[in-house]
Rosetta silent file (secondary structure, phi, psi, omega in degrees, C-alpha in Angstrom):
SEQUENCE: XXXXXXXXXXXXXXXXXXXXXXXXXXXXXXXXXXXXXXXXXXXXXXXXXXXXXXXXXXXXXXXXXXXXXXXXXXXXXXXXXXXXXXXXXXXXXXXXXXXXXXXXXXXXXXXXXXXXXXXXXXXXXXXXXXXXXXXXXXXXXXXXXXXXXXXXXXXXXXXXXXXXXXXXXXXXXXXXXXXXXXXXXXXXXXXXXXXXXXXXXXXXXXXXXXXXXXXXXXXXXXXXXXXXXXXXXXXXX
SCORE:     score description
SCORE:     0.000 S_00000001
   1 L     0.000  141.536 -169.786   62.265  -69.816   62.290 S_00000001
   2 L   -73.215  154.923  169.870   59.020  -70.587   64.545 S_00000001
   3 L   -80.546  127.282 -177.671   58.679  -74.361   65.072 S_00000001
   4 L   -64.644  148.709  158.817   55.247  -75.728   63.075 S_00000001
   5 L  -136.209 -174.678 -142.428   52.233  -76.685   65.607 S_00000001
   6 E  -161.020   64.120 -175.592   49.323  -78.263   65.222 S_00000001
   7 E   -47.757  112.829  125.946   45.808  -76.734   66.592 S_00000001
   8 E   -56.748   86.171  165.619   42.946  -79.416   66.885 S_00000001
   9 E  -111.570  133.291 -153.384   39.718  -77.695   66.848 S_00000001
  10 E   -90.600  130.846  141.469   36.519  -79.184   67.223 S_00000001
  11 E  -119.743  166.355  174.660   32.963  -77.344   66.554 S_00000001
  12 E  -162.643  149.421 -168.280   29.516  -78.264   67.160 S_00000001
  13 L   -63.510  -36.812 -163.654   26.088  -76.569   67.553 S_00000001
  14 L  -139.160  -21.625 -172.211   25.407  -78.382   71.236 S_00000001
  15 L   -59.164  140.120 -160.595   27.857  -81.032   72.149 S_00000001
  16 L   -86.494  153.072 -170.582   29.419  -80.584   75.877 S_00000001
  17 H   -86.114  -18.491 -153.325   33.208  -79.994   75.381 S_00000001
  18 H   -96.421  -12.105  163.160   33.811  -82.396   78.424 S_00000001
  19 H   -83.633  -21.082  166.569   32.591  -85.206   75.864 S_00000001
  20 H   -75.812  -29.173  160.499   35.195  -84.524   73.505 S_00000001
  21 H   -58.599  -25.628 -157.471   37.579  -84.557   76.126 S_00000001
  22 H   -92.760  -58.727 -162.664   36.037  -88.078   77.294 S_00000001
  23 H   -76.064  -66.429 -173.099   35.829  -89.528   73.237 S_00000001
  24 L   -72.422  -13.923  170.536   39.556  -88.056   72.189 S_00000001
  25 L    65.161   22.418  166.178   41.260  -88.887   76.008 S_00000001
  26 L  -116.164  134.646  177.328   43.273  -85.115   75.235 S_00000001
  27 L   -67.295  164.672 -162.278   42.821  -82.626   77.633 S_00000001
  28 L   -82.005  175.310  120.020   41.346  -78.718   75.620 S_00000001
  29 L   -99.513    0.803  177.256   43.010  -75.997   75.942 S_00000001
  30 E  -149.826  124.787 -176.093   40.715  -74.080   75.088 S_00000001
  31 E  -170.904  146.824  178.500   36.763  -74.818   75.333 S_00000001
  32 E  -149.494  170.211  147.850   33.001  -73.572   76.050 S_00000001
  33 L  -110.688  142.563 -168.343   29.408  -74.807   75.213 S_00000001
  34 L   -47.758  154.454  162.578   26.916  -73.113   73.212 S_00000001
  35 E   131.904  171.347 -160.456   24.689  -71.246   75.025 S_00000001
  36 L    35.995  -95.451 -157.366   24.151  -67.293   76.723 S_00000001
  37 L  -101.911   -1.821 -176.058   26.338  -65.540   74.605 S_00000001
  38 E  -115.442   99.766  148.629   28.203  -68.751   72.403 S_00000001
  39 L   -59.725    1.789  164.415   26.698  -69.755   69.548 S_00000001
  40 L  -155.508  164.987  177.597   28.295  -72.838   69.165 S_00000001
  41 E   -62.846  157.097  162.398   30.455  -75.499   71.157 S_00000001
  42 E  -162.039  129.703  172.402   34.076  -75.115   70.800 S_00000001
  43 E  -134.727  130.666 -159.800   37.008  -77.303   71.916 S_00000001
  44 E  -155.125  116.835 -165.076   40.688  -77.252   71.192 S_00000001
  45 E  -114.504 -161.741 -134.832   43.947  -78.832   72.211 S_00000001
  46 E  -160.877  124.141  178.643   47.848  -78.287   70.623 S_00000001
  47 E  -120.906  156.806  171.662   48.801  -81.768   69.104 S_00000001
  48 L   -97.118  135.133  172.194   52.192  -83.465   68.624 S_00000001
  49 L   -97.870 -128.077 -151.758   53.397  -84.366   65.598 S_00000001
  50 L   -73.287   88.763 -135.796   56.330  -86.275   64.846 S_00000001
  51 L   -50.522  -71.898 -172.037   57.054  -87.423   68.689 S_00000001
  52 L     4.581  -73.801  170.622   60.761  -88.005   67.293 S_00000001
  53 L   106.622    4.111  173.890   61.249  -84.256   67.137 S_00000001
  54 L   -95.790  -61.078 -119.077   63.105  -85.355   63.373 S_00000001
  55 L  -103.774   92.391  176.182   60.830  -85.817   61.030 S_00000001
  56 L     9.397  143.708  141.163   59.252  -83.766   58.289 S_00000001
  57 H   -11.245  -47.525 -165.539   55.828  -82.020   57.931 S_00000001
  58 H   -75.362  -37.020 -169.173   54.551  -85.326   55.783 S_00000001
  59 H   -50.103  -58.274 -165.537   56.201  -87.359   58.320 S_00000001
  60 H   -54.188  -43.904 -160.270   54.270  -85.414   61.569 S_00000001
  61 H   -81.366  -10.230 -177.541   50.727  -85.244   59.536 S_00000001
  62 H   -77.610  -23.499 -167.931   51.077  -89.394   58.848 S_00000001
  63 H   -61.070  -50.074  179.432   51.677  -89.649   62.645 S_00000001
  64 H   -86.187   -0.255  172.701   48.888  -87.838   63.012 S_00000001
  65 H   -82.706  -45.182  163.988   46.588  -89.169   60.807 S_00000001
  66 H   -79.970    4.417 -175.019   46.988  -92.728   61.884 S_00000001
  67 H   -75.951  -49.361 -167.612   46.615  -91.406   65.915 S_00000001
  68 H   -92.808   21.681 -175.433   43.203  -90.728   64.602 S_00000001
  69 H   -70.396  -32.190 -179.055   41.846  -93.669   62.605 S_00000001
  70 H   -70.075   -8.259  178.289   40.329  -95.025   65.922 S_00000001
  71 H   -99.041   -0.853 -173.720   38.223  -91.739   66.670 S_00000001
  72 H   -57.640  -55.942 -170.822   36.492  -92.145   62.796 S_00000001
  73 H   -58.609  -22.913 -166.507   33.120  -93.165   64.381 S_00000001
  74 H  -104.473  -29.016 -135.090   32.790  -89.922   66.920 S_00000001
  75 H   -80.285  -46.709  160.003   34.585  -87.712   64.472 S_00000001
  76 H   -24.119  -37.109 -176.935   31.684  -89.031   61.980 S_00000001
  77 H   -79.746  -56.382 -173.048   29.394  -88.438   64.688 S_00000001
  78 H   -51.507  -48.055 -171.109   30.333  -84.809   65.403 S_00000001
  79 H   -83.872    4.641  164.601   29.873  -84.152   61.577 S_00000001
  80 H   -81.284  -26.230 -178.175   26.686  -85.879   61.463 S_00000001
  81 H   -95.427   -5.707  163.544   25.392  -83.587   64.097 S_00000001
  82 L    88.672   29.799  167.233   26.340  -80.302   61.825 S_00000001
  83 L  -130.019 -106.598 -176.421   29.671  -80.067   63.388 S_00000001
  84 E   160.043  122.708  171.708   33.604  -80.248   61.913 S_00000001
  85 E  -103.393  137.883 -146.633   36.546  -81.084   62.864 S_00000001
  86 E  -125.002  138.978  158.276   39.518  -79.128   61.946 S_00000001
  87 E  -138.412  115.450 -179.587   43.893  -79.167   62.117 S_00000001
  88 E   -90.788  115.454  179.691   45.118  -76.165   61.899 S_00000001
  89 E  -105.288  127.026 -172.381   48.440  -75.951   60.762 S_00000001
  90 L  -118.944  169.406 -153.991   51.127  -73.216   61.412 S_00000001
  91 L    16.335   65.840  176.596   54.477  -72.010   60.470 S_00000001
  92 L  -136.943  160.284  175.541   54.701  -74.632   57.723 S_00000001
  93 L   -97.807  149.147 -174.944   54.801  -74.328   54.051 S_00000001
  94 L   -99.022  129.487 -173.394   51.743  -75.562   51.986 S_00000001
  95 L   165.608   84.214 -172.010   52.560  -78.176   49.882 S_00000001
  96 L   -97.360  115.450  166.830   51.192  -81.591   50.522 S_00000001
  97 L   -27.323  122.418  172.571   51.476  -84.972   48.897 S_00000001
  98 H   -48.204  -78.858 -158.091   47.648  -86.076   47.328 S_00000001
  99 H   -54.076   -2.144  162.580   47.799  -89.200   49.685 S_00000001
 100 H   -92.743  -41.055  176.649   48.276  -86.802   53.204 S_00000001
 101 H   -74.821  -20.453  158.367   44.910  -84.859   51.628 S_00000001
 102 H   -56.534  -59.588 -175.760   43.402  -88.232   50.945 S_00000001
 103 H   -65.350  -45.256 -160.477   44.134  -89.717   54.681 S_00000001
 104 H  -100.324  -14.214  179.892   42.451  -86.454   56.503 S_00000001
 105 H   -73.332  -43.011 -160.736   39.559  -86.478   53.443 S_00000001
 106 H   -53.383  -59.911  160.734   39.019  -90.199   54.405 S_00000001
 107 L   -57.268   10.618 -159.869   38.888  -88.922   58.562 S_00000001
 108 L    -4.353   89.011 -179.640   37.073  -86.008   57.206 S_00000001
 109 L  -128.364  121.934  169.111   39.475  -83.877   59.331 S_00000001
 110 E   -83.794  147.006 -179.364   39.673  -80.614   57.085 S_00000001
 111 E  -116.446  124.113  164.185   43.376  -79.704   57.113 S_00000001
 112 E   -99.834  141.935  175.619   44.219  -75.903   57.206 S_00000001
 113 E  -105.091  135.153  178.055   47.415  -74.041   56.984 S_00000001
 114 L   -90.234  118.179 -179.846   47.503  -70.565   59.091 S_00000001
 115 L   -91.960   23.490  161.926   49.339  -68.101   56.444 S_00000001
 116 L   -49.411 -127.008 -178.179   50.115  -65.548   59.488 S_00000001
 117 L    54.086   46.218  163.453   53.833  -66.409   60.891 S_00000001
 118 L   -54.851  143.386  165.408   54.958  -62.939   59.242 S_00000001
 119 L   -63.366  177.954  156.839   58.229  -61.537   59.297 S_00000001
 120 H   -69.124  -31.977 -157.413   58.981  -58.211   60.537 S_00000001
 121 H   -92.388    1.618  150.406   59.677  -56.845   57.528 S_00000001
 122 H   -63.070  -32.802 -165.133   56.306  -58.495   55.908 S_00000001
 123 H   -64.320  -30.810  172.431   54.506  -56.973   58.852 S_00000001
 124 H   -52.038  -57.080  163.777   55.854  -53.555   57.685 S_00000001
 125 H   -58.010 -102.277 -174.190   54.910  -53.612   54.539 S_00000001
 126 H    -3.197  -53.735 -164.978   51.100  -54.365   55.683 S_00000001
 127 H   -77.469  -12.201  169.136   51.143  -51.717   57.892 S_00000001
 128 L   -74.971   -3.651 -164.213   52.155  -49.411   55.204 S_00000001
 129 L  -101.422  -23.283 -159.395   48.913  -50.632   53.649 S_00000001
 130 L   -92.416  153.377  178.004   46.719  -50.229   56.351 S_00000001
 131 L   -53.623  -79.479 -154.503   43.532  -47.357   56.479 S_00000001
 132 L   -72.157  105.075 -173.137   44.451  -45.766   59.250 S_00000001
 133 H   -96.024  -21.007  173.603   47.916  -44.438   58.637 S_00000001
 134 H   -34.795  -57.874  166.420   47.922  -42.012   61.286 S_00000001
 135 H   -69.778  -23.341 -170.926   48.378  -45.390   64.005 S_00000001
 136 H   -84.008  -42.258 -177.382   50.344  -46.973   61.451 S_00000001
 137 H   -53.360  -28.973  145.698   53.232  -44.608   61.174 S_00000001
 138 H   -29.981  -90.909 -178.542   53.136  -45.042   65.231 S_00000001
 139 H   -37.517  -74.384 -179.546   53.388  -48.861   64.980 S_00000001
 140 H   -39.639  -69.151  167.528   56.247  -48.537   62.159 S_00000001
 141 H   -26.528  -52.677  170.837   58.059  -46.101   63.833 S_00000001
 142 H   -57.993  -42.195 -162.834   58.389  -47.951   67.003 S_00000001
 143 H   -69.350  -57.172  177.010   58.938  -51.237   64.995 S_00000001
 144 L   -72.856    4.286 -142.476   62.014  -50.024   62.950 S_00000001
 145 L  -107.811  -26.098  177.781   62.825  -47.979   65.981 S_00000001
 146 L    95.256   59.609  160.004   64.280  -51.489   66.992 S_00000001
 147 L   -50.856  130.417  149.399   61.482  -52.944   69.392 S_00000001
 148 E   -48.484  114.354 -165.987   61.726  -56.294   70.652 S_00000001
 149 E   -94.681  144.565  167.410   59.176  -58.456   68.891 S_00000001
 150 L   -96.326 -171.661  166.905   57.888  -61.761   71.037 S_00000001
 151 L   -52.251  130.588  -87.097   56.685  -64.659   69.876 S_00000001
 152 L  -150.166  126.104  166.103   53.822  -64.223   67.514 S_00000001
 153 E  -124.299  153.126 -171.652   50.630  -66.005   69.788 S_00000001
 154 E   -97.785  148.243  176.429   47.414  -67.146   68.636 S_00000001
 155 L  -137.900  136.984  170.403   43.766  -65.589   69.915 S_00000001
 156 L   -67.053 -172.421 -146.616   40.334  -66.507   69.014 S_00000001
 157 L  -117.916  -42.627 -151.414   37.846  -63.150   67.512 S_00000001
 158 H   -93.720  -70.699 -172.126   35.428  -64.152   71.056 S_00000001
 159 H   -54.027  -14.654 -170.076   38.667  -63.506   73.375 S_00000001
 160 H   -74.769  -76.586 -168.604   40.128  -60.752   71.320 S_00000001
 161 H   -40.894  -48.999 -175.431   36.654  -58.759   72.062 S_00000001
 162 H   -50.168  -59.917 -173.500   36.678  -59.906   75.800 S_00000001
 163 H   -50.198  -65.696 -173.780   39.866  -58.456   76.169 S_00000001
 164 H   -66.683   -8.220 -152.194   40.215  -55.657   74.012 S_00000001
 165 H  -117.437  -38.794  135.883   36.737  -54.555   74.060 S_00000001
 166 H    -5.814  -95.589 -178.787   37.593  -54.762   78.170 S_00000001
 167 H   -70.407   -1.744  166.961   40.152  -52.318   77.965 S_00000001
 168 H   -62.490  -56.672  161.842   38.249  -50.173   75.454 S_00000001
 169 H   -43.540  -52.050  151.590   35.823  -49.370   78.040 S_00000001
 170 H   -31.832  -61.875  157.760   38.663  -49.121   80.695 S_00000001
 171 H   -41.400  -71.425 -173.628   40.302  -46.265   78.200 S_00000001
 172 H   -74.946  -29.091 -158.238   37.102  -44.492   77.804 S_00000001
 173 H  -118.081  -16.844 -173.534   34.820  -44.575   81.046 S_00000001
 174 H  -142.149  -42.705  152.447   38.042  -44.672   83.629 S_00000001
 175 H   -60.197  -39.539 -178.255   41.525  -43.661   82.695 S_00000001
 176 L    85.113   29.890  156.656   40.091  -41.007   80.201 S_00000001
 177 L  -132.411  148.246  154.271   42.876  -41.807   77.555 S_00000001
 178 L   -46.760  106.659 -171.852   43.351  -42.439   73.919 S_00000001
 179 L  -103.827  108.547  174.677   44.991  -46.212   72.922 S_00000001
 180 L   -48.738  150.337 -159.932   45.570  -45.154   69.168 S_00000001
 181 L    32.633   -2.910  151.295   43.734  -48.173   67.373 S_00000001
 182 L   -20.408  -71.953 -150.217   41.909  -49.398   70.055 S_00000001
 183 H   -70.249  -53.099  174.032   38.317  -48.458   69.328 S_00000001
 184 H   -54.339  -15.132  148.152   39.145  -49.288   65.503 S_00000001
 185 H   -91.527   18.318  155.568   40.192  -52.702   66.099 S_00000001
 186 L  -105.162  -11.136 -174.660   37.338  -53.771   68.023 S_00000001
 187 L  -103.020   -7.941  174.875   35.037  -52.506   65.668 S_00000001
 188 L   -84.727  -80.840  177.937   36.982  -54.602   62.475 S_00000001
 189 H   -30.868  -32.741 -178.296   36.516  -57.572   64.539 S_00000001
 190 H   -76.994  -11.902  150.854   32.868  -57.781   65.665 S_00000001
 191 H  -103.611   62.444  146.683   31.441  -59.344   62.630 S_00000001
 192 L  -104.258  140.129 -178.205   33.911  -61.806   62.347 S_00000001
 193 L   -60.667  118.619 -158.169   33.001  -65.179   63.534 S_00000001
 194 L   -45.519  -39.117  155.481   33.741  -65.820   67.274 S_00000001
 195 L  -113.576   42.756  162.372   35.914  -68.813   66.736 S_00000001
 196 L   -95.075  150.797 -148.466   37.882  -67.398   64.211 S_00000001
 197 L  -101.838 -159.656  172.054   41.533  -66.838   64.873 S_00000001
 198 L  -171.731  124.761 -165.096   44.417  -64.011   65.200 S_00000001
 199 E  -111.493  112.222 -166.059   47.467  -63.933   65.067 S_00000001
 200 E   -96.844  111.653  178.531   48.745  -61.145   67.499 S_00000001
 201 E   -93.265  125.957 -175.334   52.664  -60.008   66.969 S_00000001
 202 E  -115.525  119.781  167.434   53.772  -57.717   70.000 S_00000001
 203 E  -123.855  141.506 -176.631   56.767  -55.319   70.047 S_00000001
 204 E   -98.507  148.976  171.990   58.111  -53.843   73.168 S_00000001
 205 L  -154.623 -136.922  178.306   60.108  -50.310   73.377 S_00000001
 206 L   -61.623  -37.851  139.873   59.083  -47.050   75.114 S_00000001
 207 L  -146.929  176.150 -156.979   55.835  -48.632   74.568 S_00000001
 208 L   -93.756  154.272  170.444   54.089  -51.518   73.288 S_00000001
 209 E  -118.243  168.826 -146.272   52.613  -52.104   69.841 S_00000001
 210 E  -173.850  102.188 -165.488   50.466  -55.058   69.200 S_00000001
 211 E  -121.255  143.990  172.866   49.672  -55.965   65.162 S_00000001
 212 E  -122.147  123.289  169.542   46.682  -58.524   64.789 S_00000001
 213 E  -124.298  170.620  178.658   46.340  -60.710   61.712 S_00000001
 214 L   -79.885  136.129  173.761   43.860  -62.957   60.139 S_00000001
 215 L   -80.422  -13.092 -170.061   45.478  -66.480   60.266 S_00000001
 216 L   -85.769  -36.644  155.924   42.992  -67.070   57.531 S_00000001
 217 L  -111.185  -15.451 -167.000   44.236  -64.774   54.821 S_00000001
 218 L    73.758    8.116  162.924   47.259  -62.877   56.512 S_00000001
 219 L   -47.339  104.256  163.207   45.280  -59.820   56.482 S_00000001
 220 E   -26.735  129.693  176.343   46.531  -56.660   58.617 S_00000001
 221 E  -126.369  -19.752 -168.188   43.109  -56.470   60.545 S_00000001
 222 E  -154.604  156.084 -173.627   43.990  -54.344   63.339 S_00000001
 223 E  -126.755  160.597  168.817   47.068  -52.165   65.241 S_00000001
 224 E  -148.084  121.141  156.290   46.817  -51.210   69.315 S_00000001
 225 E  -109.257  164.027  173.226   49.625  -49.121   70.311 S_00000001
 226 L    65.607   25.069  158.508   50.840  -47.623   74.148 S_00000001
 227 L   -33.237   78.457 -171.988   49.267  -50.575   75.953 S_00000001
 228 L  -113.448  154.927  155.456   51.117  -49.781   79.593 S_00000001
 229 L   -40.433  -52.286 -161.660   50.731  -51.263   82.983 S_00000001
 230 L   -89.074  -23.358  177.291   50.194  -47.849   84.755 S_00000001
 231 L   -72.650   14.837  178.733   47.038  -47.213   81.895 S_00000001
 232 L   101.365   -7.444 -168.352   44.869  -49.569   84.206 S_00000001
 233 L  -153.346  133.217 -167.230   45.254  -52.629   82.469 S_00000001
 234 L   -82.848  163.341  170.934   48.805  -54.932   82.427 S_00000001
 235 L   -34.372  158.172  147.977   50.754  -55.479   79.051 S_00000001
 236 L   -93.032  171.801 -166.559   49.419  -58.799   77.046 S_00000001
 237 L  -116.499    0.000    0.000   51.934  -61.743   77.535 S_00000001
């Protein structure tokens, strides 16, 4: 079973990410400021919960809820300024105590659960589900073919496009080959909001397949299969 984490993410229309770094004392792991092509700031670090390494889901979110009573004035500030602060939580079950949704309503820290974390044999079903069945019967095949799946990693909607939308071009304008569900999963994605998330599950064989979900609903959104090193562009990791 994946171990629960615990995304902080910050938005704001204008605020420099290097102040949020400055106000909260955690370095991002992820961060930009609005402007050319990003409509809005975004900043985002990987929090600890319950430093024990014992302690329960209520236990980790109390930890973290008193870490932040001393940041209530900026967090106040960011949402005064039309922006929100968020903890995203994953591979946990939802089911919270009223007085853990009271302590982050008080910090008005909205708390979200990511309902990705799929199994394989959830992932299957979905893909038996999916429009395009032509790529999905690929993607199954390989999957039940007994691929190695990795760890299930998270991607924003604005890096998914850099990347993917990268090697789309790369496919079309320079190798000259067909990535079955390429072009159709960049084209699901681009009206989706930029810092919205994905949850990408990758299984290796003969080649690789690469299922994308919404962390927001658990929604199949997209498949990329035959991803190789030698097509011009290395494997994702």
């Amino acid at each position: 079973m994946s171990e629960t984490t615990f995304a902080l993410r910050v938005f704001h229309p204008s605020v420099d990410p290097r102040r949020i770094t400055e106000e909260l004392g955690l370095p991002p792991q992820i961060s930009w400021q609005a402007g050319n092509d990003k409509s809005t700031s975004y900043w985002q670090t990987q929090l600890v919960g319950d430093e024990s390494g014992r302690g329960t889901l209520a236990s980790a979110l109390h930890d973290i809820a008193a870490r932040f009573e001393p940041y209530r004035f900026f967090i106040d500030e960011i949402r005064a300024g039309h922006g929100r602060v968020e903890i995203v939580v994953s591979h946990a079950p939802i089911g919270l105590d009223e007085e853990l949704w009271a302590a982050f309503a008080k910090l008005r820290i909205s708390l979200k659960f990511s309902q990705a974390n799929l199994t394989r044999e959830q992932l299957v079903q979905r893909l038996c589900e999916y429009d395009d069945q032509d790529v999905a019967k690929i993607a199954i095949d390989m999957i039940e073919g007994g691929a190695n799946q990795s760890r299930a990693s998270q991607i924003s909607v604005s890096e998914a496009l850099h990347i993917w939308g990268t090697r789309l071009t790369i496919s079309e304008k320079i190798t000259h080959k067909h990535i079955p569900g390429l072009s159709s999963f960049v084209d699901a994605i681009k009206n989706k909001g930029p810092t919205d998330y994905l949850e990408q599950y990758v299984f290796r064989g003969t080649s690789p397949v690469i299922c994308f979900v919404d962390i927001s609903n658990g929604r199949l959104v997209g498949i990329v299969c035959g991803i190789r090193k030698n097509d011009g562009e290395a494997e994702p990791s």
